[in-house]
LOLO-413008 format. One record per atom (N, C-alpha, C): residue number from 1; atom name; x, y, z. Coordinates in steps of 0.001 Angstrom, whole numbers, plus 500000, padded with zeros to 6 digits. Layout:
     k    a       xx       yy       zz
   NUM   CA        X        Y        Z
...
***
This chain:
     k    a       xx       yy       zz
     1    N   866455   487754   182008
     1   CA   867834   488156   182209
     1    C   868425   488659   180886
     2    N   869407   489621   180786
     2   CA   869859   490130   179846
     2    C   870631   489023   178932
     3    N   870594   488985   177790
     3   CA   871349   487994   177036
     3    C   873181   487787   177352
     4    N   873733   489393   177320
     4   CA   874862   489141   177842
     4    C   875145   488711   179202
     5    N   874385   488895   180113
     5   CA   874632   488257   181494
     5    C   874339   486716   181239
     6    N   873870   486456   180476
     6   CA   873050   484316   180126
     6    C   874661   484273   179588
     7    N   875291   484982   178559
     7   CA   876265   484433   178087
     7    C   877831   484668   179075
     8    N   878068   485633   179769
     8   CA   878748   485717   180476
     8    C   878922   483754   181855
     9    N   877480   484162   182299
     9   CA   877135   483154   183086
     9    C   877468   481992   182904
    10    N   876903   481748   181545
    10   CA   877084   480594   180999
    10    C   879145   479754   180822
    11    N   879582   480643   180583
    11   CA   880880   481074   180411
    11    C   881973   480635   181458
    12    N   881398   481411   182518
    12   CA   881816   481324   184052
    12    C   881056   481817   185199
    13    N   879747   480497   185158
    13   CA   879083   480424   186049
    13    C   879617   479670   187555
    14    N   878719   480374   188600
    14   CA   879192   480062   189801
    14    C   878234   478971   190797
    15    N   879116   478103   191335
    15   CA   878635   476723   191176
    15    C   878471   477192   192765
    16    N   877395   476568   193121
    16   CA   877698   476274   195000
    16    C   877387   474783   195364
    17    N   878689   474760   196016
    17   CA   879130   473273   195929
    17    C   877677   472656   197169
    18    N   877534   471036   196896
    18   CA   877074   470565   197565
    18    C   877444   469876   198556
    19    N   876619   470150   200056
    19   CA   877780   469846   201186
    19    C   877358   467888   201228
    20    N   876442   467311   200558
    20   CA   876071   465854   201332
    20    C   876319   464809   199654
    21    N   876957   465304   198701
    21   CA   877018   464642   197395
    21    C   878434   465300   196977
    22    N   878843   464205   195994
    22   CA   880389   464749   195170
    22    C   879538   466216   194287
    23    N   880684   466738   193978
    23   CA   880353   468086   193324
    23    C   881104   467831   191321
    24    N   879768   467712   190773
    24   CA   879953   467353   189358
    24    C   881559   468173   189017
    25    N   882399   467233   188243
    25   CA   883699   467938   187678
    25    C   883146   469019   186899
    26    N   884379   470025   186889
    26   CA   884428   470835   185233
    26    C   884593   470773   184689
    27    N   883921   471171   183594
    27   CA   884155   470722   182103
    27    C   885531   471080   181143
    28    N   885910   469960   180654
    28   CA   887201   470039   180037
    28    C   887428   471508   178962
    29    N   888471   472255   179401
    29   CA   888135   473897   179034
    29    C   887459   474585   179334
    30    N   887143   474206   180102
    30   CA   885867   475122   181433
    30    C   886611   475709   182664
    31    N   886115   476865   182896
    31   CA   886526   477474   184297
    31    C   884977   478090   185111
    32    N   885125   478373   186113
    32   CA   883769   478468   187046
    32    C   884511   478642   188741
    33    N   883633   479877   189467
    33   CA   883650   479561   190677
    33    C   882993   478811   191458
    34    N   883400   478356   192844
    34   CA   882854   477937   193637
    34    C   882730   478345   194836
    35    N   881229   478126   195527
    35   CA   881176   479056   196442
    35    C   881060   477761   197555
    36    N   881786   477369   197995
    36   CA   882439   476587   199179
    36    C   882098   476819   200624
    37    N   882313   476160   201424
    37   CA   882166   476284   203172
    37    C   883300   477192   203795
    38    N   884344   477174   202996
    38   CA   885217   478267   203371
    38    C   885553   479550   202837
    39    N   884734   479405   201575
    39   CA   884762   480713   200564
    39    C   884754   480662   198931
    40    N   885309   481434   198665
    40   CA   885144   481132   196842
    40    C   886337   481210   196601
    41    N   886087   480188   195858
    41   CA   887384   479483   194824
    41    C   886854   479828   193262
    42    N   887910   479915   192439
    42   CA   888235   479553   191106
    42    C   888616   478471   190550
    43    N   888271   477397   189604
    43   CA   888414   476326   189507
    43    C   888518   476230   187612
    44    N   889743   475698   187368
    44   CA   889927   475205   186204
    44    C   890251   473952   185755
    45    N   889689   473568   184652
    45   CA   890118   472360   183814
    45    C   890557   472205   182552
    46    N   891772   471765   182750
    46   CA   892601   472141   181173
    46    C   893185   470917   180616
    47    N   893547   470654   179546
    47   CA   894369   469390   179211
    47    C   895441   468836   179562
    48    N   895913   469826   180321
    48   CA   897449   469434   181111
    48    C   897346   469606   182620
    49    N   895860   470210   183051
    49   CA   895704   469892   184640
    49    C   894808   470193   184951
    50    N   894572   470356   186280
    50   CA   893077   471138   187001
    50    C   893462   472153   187928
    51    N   893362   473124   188167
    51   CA   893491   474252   188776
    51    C   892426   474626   189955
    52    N   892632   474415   191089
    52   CA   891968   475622   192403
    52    C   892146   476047   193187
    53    N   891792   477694   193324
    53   CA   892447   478367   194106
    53    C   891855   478954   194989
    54    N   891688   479364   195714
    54   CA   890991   480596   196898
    54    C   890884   481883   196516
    55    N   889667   482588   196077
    55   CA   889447   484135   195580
    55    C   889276   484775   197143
    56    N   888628   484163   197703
    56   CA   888168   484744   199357
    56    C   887961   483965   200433
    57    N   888467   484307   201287
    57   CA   888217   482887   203012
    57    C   886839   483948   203058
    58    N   886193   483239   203531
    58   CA   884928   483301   204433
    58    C   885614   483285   206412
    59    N   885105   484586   207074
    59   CA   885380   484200   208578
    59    C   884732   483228   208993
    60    N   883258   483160   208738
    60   CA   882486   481938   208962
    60    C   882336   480731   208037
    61    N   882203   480050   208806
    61   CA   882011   478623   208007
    61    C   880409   478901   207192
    62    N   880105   478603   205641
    62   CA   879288   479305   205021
    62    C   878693   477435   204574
    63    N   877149   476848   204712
    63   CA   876143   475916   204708
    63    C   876897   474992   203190
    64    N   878100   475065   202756
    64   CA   878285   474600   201682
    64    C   879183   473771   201540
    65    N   879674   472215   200455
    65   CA   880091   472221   200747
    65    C   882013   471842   201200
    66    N   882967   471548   201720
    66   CA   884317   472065   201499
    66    C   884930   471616   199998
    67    N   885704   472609   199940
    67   CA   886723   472912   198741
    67    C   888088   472495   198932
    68    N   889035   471687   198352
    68   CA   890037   472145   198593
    68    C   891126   472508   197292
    69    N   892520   473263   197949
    69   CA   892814   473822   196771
    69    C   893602   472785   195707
    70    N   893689   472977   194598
    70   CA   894236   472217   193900
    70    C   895135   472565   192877
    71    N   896390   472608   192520
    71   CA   897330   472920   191506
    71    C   898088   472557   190782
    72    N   897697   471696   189857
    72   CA   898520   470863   188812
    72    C   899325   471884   187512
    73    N   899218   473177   187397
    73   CA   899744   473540   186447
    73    C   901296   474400   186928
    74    N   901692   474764   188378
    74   CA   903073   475262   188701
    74    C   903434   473945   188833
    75    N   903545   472721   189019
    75   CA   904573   472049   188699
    75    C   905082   471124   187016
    76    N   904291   472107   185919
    76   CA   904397   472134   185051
    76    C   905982   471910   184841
    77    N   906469   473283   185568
    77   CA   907797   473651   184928
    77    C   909303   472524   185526
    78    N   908367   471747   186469
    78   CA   908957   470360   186614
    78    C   909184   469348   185650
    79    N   908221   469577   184638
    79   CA   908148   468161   183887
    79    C   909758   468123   183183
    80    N   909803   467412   182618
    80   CA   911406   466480   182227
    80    C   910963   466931   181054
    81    N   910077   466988   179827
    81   CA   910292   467523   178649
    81    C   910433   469175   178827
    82    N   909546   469945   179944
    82   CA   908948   471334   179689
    82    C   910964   471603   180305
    83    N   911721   470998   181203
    83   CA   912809   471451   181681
    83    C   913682   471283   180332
    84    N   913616   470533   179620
    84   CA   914322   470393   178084
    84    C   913958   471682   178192
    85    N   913390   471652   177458
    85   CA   912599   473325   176637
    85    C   913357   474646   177121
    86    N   913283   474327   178286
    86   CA   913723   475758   179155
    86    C   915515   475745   178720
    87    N   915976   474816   179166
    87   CA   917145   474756   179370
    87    C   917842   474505   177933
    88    N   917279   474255   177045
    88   CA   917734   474206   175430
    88    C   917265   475105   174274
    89    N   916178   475553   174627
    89   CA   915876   476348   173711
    89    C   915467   478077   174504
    90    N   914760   477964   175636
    90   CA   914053   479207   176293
    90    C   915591   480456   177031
    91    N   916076   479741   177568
    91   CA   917431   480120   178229
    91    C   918344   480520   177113
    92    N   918911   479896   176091
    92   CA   919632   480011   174816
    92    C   919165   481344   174083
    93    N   917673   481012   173665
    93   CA   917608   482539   172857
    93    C   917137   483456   173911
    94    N   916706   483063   175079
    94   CA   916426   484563   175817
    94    C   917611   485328   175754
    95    N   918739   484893   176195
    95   CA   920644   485121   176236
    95    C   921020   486143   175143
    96    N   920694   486020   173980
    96   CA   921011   486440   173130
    96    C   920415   487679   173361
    97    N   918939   487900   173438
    97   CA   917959   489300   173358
    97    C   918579   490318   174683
    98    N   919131   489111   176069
    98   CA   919496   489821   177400
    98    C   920509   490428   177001
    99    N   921459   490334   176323
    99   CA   922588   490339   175845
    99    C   922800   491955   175047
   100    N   921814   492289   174581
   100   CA   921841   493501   174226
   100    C   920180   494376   174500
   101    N   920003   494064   176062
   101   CA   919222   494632   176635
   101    C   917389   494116   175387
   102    N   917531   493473   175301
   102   CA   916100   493414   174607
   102    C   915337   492437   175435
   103    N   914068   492156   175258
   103   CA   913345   491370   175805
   103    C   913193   490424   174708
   104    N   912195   488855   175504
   104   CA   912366   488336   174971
   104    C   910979   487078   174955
   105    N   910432   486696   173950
   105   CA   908857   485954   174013
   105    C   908765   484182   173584
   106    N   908204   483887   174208
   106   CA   907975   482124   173511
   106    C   906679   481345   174594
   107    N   906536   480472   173758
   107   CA   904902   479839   174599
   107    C   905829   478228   174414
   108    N   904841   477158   175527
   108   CA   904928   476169   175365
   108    C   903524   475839   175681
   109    N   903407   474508   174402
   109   CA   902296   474467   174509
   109    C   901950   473046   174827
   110    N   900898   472713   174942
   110   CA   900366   470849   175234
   110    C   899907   470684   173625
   111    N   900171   469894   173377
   111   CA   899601   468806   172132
   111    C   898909   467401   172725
   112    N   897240   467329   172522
   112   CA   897066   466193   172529
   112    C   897906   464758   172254
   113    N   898585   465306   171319
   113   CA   899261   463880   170937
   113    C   900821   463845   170666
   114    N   901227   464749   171340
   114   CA   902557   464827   171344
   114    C   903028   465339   172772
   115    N   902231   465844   173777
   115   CA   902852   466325   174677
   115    C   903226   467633   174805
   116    N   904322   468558   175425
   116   CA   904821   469655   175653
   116    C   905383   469654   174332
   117    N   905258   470903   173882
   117   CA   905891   471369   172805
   117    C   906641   472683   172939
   118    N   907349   473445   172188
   118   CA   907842   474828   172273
   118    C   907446   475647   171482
   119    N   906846   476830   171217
   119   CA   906001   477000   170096
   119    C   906435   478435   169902
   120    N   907723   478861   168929
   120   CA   908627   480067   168257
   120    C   907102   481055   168144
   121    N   907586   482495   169316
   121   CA   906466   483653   167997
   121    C   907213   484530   167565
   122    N   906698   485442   166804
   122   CA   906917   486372   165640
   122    C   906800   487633   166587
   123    N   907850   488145   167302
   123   CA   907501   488959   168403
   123    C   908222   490101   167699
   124    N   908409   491601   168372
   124   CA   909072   492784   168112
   124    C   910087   492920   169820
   125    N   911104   493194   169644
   125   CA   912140   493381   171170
   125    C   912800   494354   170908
   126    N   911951   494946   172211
   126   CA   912420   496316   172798
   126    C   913138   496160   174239
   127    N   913492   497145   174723
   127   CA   914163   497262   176175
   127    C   912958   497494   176496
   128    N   912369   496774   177712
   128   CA   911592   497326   178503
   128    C   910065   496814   178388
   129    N   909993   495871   176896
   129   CA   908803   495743   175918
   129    C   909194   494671   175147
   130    N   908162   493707   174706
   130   CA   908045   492753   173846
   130    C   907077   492809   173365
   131    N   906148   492854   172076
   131   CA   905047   492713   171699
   131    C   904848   491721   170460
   132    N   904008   491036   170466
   132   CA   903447   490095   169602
   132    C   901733   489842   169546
   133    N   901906   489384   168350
   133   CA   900005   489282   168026
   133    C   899979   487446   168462
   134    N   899394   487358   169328
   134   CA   898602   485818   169683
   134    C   898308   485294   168097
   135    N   899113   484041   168387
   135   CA   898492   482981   166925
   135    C   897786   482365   167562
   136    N   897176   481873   166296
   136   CA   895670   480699   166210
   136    C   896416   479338   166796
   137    N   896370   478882   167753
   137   CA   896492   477313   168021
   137    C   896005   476096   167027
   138    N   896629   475407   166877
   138   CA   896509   474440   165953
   138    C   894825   473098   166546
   139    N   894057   473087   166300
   139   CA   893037   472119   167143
   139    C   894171   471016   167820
   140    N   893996   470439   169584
   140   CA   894178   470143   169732
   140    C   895562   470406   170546
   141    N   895677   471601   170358
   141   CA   896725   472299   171239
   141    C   896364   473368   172081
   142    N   897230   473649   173361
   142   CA   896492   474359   174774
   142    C   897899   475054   174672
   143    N   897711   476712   175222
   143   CA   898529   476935   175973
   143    C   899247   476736   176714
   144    N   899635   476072   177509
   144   CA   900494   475808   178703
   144    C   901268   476845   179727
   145    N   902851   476949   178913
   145   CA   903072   477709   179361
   145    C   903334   479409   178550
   146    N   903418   480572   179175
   146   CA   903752   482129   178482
   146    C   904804   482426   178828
   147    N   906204   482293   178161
   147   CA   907041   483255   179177
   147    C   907854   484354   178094
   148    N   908140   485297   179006
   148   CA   908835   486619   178255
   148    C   909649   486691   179328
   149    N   910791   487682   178713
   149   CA   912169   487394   179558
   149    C   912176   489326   179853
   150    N   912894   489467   180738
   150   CA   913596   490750   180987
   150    C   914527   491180   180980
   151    N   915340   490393   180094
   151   CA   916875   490597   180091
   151    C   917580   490870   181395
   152    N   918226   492020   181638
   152   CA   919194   492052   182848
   152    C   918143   492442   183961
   153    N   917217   493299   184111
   153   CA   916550   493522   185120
   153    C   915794   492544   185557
   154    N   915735   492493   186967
   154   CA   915293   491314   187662
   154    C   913695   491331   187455
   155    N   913431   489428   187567
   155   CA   911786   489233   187037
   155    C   910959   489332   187373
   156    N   909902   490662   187141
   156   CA   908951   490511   187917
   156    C   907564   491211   187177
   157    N   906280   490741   187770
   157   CA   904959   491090   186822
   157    C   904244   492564   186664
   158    N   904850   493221   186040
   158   CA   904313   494746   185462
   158    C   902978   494651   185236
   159    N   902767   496007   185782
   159   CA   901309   496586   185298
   159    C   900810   496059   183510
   160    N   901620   496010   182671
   160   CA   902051   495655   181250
   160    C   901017   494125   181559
   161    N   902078   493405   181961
   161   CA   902103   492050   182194
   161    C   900672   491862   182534
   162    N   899824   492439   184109
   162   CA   898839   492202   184436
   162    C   897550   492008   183381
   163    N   897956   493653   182847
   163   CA   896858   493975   181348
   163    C   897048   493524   180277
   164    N   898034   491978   180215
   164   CA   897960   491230   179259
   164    C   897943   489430   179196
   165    N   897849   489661   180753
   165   CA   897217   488592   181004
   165    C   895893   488501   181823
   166    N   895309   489351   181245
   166   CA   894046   489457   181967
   166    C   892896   488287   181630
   167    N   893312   487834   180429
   167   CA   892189   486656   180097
   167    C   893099   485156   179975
   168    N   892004   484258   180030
   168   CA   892620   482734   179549
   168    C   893097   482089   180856
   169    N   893605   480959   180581
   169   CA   894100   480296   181607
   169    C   895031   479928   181273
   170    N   896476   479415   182023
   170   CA   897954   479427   181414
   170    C   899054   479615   182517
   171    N   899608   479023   182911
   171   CA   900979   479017   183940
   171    C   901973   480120   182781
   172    N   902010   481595   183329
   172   CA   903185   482452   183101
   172    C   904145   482949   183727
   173    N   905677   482831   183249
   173   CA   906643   482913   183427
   173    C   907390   483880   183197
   174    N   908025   485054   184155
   174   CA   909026   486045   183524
   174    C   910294   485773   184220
   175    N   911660   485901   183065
   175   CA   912434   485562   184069
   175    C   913311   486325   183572
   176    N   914193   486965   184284
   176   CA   915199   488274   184370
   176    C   916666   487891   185211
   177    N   917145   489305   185595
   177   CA   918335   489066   186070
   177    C   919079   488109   185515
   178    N   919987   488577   184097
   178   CA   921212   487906   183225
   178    C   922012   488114   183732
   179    N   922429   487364   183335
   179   CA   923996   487506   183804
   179    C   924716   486871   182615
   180    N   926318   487226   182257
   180   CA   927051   486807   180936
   180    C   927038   485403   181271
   181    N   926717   484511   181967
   181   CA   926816   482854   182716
   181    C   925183   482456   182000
   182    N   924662   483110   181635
   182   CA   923361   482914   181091
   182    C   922632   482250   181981
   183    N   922578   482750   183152
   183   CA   921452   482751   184165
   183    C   920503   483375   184434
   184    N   919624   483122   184510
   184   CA   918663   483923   185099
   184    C   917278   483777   186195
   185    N   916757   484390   186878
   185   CA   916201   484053   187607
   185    C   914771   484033   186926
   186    N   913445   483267   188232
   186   CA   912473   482628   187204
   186    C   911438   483076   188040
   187    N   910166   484172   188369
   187   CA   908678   483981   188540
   187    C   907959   483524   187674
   188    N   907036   482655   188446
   188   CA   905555   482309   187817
   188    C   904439   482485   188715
   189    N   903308   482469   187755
   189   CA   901678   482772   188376
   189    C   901218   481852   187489
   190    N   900085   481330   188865
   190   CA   898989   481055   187440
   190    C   898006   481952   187099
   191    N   897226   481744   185622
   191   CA   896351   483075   185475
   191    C   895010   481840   185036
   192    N   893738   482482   185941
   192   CA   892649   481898   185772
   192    C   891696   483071   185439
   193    N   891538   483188   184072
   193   CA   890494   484433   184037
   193    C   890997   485115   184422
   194    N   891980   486117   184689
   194   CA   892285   487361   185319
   194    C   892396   487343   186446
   195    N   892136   486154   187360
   195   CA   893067   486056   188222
   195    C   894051   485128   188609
   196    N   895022   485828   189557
   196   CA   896881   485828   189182
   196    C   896992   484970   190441
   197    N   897624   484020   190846
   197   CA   898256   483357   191933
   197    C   899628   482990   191446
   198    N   900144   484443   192263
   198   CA   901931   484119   192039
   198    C   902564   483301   192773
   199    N   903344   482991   192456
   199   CA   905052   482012   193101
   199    C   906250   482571   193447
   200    N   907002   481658   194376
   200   CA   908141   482161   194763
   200    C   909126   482377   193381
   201    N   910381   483445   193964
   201   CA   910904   483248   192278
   201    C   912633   481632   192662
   202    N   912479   481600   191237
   202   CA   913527   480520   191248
   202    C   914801   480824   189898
   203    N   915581   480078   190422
   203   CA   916875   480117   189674
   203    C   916647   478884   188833
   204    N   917186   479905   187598
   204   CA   917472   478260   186140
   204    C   918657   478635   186071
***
């Protein structure tokens, strides 16, 4: 086999589950499909949850065996510290950038040993555009959450957006429609490898 296909594989290899034994966990920072009795799933394991989703139903029931789905990272934006965050720091300076049409960037991240954190980047804000260079994570810290704001136009995931979250794993957030009340409304997806399982949108 070609070396890059061993390393790809290796990477995000595809598991077919066993229908008469438990099906070994994934490995912590590991992602992998599964090819299930009802179809293939995507399956992640991260420090702040486990992730699985459905890539394809199968019409037939397929010799393997069942999956079900699992999603610990959209009720992220539940937690009681990550709602601090939003509501004290994410909402506050998005306001300011909505405020004169700019966009607007920030991550929250997991710390082994501290929990949810909020983690300031070094972004450029444009109308229409936000750009920033990805920092190095500190060992021991995960992505969590991505969110960029849209100022007054209402929130939703651009072609932009798609082709920049095409890799990693990470609950992302755009949230738009300002208003001078500093409201705004809230989508999220999760992103597993490049692929997207969006959410309803919500009001902060």
């Amino acid at each position: 086999m070609n070396n890059l296909d061993v390393i790809l594989q290796k990477q995000l290899p595809t598991v077919m589950v066993p229908r008469y034994e438990e099906l070994a966990p994934c490995g912590l920072y590991k992602s992998r499909f599964l090819m299930g009795a009802g179809g293939l799933f995507v399956e992640t394991r991260q420090p702040y949850g486990v992730f699985r989703g459905c890539l394809w139903s199968s019409p037939r029931k397929l010799p393997y065996g069942a999956v079900e789905e699992r999603d610990d990272l959209t009720p992220i934006l539940r937690n009681e510290t990550v709602q601090t965050i939003i509501r004290g720091v994410v909402v506050p300076e998005a306001s300011v950038y909505a405020a004169t049409n700019r966009e607007w960037a920030g991550w929250i991240v997991w710390n082994a040993g501290a929990g949810y954190e909020y983690m300031p980047l070094d972004f450029e804000a444009r109308t229409g555009r936000v750009r920033f260079a990805r920092p190095d994570l500190p060992e021991g810290t995960s992505l969590a959450v991505d969110i960029h704001s849209h100022g007054k136009i209402a929130p939703f995931f651009s072609w932009i957006d798609d082709r920049d979250d095409a890799g990693g794993v990470r609950l992302c957030v755009v949230i738009g429609g300002y208003t001078p009340e500093s409201r705004f409304s809230f989508r999220s997806r999760v992103i597993v490898e490049g692929h997207f399982f969006d959410h309803m949108e919500e009001e902060q």
